[in-house]
Structures are given as C-alpha cells and as structure tokens.
N, C-alpha and C positions, 0 to 999 in steps of 0.2 A: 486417407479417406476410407471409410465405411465400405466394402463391397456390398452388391442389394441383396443380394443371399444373407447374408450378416444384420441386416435392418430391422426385420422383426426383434429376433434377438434384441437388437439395442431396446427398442422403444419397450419392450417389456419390463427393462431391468433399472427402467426411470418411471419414477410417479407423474401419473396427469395432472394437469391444473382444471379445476374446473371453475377458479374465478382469477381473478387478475393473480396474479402473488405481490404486486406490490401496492399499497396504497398511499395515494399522497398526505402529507400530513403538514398543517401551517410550518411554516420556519420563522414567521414576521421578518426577512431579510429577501435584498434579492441579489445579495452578493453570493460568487460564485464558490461553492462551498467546495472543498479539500479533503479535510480532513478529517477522520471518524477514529475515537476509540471508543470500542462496546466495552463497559466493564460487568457489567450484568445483566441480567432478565431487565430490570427496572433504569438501571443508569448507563447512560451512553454521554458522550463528552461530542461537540462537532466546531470546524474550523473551517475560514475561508479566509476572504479577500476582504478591504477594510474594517482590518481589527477585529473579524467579526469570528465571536465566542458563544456558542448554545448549547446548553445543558439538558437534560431528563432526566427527574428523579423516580419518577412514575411509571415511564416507559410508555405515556399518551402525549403529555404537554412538556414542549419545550419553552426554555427560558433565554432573553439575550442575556449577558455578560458582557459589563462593561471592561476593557482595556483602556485605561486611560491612556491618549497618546499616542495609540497604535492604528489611529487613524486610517495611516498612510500604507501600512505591514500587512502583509500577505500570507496570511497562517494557515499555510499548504499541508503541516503535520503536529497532530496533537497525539499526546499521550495521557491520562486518567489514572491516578491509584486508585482512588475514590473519591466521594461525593467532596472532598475538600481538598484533595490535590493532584493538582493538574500541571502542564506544561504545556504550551505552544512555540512550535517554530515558523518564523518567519522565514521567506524566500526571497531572496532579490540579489543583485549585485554587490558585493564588499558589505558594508553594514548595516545593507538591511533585512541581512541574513543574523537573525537574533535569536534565542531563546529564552522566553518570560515566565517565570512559573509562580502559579498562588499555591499557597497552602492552609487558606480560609473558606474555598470556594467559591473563588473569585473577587471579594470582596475588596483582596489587594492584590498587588504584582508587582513581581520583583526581576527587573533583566540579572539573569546568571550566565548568558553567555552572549558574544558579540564577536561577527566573523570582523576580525581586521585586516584582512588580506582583499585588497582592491577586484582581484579578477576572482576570489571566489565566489560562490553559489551553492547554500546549502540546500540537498534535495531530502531527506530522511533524514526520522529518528526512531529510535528503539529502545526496546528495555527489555533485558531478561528478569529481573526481579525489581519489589520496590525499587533499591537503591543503583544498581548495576544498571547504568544505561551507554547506550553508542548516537553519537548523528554523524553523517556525513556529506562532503560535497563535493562539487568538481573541480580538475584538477587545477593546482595553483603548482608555479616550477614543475611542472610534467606529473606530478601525483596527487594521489585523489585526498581531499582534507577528510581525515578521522580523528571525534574527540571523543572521550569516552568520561564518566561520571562514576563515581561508587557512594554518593551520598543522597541519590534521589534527586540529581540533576543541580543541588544549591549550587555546585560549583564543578567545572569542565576543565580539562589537558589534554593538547594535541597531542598524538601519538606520530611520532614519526616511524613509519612503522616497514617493511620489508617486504616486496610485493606489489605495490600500490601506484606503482608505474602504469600510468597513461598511454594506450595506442594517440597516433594521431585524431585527432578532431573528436576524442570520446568523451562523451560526460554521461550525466543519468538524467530522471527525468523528476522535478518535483509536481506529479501529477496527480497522487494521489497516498502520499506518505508510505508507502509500502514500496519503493524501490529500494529497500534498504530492511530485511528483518533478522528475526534470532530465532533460536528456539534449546530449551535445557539452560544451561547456567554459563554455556560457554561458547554457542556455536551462533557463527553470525554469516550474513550472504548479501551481496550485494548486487545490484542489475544494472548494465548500461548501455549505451546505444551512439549512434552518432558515426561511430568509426566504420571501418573497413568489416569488420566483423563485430558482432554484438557479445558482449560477454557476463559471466558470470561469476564475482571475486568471492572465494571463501576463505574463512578462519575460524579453526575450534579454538583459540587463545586468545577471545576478546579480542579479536583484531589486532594482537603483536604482530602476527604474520600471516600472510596471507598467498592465496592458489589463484590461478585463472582458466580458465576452461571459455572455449568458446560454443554458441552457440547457433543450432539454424534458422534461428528468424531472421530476419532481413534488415538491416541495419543502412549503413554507406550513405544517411543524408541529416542533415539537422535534427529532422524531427521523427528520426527512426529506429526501429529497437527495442530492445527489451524495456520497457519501464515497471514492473513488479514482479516481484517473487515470494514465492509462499514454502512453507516446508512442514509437513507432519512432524516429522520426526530428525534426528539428526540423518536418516536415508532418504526421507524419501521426501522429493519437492516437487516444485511447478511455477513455469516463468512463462509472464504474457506477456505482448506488446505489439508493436505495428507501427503505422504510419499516423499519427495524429493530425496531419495535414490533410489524410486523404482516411476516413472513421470508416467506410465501407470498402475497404480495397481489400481484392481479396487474396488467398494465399496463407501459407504458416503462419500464426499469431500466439503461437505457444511451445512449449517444451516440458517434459517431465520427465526425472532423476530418480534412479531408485540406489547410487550409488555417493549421494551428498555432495553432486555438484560437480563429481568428474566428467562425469559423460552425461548427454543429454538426446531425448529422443522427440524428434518434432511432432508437432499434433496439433490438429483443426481444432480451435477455443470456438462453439458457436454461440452467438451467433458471430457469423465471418465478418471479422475488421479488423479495426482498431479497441482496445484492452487498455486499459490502465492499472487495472489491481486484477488479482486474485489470492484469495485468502482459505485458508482449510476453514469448513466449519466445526465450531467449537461442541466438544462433546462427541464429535466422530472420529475416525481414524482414515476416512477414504473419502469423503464429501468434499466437494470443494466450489465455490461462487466464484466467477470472474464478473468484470464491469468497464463500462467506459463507453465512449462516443456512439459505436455498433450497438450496446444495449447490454442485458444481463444473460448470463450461463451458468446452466450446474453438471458437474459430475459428481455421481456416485460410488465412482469405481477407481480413485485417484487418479484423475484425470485422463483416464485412457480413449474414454467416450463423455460427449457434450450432448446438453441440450438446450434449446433457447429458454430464458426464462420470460422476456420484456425485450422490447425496442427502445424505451426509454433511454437517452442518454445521460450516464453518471458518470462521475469522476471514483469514487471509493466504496466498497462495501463494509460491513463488519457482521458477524454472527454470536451469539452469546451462546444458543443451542441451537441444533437443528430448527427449531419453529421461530427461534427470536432473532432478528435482524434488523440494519437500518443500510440505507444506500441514500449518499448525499449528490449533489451535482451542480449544473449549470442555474445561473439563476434564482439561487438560494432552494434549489430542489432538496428534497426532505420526502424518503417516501421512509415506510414499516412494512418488515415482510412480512405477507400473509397470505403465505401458499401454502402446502403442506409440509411434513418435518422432511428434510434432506436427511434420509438416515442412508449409512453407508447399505450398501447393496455386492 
C-alpha cells in the first residue's frame, strides 16, 4: 500500500477523468460476453455464452454472427486476424471445449479442434503471429492440456510437454480468455489458481518446456487465484486475480515481474477485489487496464501504482491504442473507452 506522504505523488502521475471513461454501447445480446479481440482502431471481434459472436468493422456498430449449432457453446476466448478470420473457443467439460474458426467472416465455420479427454476444460487461447497459435486447459492425468497450431489454427497437436505437472486441486480460470498469453514469437505464460499456492507457468519454446514460479495472491479454494496475465515485453509482466465468489474482498489481487516470471512482487490492482484480466495497452510500454467483478483500473507506471477507472462489473478488456478500447461483461455488456489516452507516465 501507498504511504500518505507518497499520495500526492501518485495522483499526480495519473490523468483525471472528467467524464465517465466508459460508454455503454448496444450489443443486441444479453448473453454474458467473454471474450474480446481488439484488432484495430475500427475492428474488434467479441464472444460469450450461446454461441454468441459480434463484430465491428467501424469501431461504432456492432453486428451478430451467426455459429450455426453453437447454440449450446460457451465462447469464453476469441482470437481475430482480421475482418475475415477469426476463431472461437468454447469452454465446457470434455467436448464441449471446441475451437471453430471462419475465414470468410463468419459467413461459415469450420470445427478445427475438439477437446476428447472427458475431464478436460479448456481455459485460453493465444497467438503469437497469423499462423503460430497455443490454447490450453486443466489438468487431465495430473498435467495441464497444451495444443499448439503453426497454420492459423486449421489444424491443432497436443504437446506433451515437460513441466506441466499439476499441484493438487489446480486449474485456471476461463474468465476472461487471458489466463493464458504470449508475447515475441516465442514466449508464452500461463496463470492458475485453485491449489495450495497460485502459480505462474512459463516457456520461451512455444510451450516444449516449461518453469513454475509461485505467486502471492491468494489461491487455496475453487474459485481462487490468479486468473490473468499480461506481459510487455519478454521482462516485464503483471498477473491479477482474487476470489470470484467474493468480487469486493479485499487484499493482494495482483503481482508484477520485471524478471519474465521468475520472481513476483505483490501489489494492490484498484479498484480492491476481484480481477479477471489485465492487459498492457497497445502502443505503450508501461500502461496497463485491469477488469472484472470490482470494476476497472489503470496504471501507468507498469503496474506499480493503480487507479480506479469504473465500478462497472466486466469480465475482459482490450486496447488498440491508448485512447481505443472496448471492455465486455455480464449481461451482453458492451461498453467503448472514452476517457483520455493512458500514455505511459
């Protein structure tokens, strides 16, 4: 925490708001939205809960997308190249953890991957370039499932991979597609919760092999733990998370790495709760949004210091530049940011 000697300081070194920063924007849906990829100022991709797929090509009006079939699928993480190809992963128990990809924009869909393993649970996906992508899930025979793609997701192979060993009772969280990201062409991080201690898996080898590092958030129950992580750079990151059962509980709900995952240093995400994502924003080097149940937060100093943005409860952020953003949620929630630019500081 902040000593009050320190306070002025902080507040100086953060922009005021002098109207909301977030505005609501139709979704025509009031299923509980997931999943966000920003691929531009104008295009941003969004995913939830029955089947449901929305587009922007404008960066004002969103559009549904039909999945035929996918009624029932719970599309907790989407990925976007661009305006004509896209992916969706489903979440659920054994197979109805799927991923669907068009590459007409949306027009048709194609299942490329299908979890077959009864007690898995896929929580994230990623992509370091077009073609190189990863997702993963919770553990099946005591390790965590990771497949990985090098053709733009048409087609997936588990990796049995080294490292990927399971504490008791651990899994991650599919809350807001970001407990699982990359960054560069090769470095990838994963976040989970549930166990004894909370932790955080790395590998710069595409996920051949992999490190564990634990972390001090507070972990030890179902619904406890780390669920997202973010990284600027291959040094330097930031992992949220908390109690999902209990959104205003307060206490540690964050961590920040300046050495890619080994060591981790706790720190107050405000506003004080529960966190589902946070994500660098795009076009800085120290900026960074978290979000979830407690509301929204930015720092501009790579996470060392927080400030509240909104009370609003969301599940995912994304940023294109400091001034372009969307944040999806509960209820087919659909806001556009529109506060000032989050320039590093």
């Amino acid at each position: 925490m902040l000593r009050p000697s320190l306070l002025p300081l902080y507040l100086l070194a953060l922009p005021a708001f002098a109207q909301q920063p977030w505005t609501p924007v139709p979704s025509g849906t009031t299923a509980e939205l997931r999943g966000l990829s920003v691929v531009t100022r104008a295009l941003a991709w969004a995913s939830g809960a029955r089947g449901t797929v929305l587009r922007t090509s404008d960066g004002a009006r969103w559009q549904a997308i039909s999945v035929p079939g996918a009624e029932k699928l719970d599309f907790r993480d989407i990925h976007a190249v661009d305006a004509n190809t896209a992916l969706v992963m489903s979440a659920g128990p054994g197979d109805a953890s799927r991923i669907l990809r068009t590459i007409d924009g949306g027009d048709s869909w194609r299942e490329v991957a299908l979890n077959r393993y009864k007690e898995g649970f896929w929580d994230s996906m990623a992509f370091w370039d077009a073609s190189n992508g990863i997702v993963f899930g919770d553990p099946v025979d005591g390790k965590f499932q990771v497949y990985v793609t090098a053709d733009g997701g048409a087609t997936w192979r588990e990796l049995k991979a080294a490292g990927l060993e399971a504490q008791p009772d651990e899994g991650a969280f599919a809350a807001s597609g970001t407990a699982l990201t990359v960054h560069g062409s090769h470095d990838v991080w994963i976040a989970t919760g549930g166990a004894r201690t909370a932790r955080v898996l790395r590998s710069s080898d595409r996920g051949m092999t992999w490190r564990a590092a634990s972390l001090p958030i507070p972990a030890a129950a179902p619904g406890k733990g780390i669920f997202s992580v973010g990284f600027f750079n291959a040094q330097h990151g930031m992992a949220v998370g908390g109690d999902y059962k209990q959104p205003l509980l307060e206490g540690i709900n964050g961590a920040r790495t300046s050495d890619g995952g080994a060591s981790w240093q706790p720190v107050t995400v405000l506003p004080t709760g529960y966190m589902s994502v946070v994500v660098p924003v795009a076009g800085t080097t120290r900026a960074l949004v978290a979000g979830g149940l407690a509301g929204s937060g930015y720092s501009v100093d790579g996470g060392r210091s927080w400030k509240v943005l909104d009370r609003t409860p969301v599940n995912t952020v994304g940023f294109a530049s400091p001034g372009i953003g969307w944040a999806v949620g509960p209820k087919g929630l659909l806001m556009q940011y529109a506060g000032p630019a989050l320039e590093d500081r």
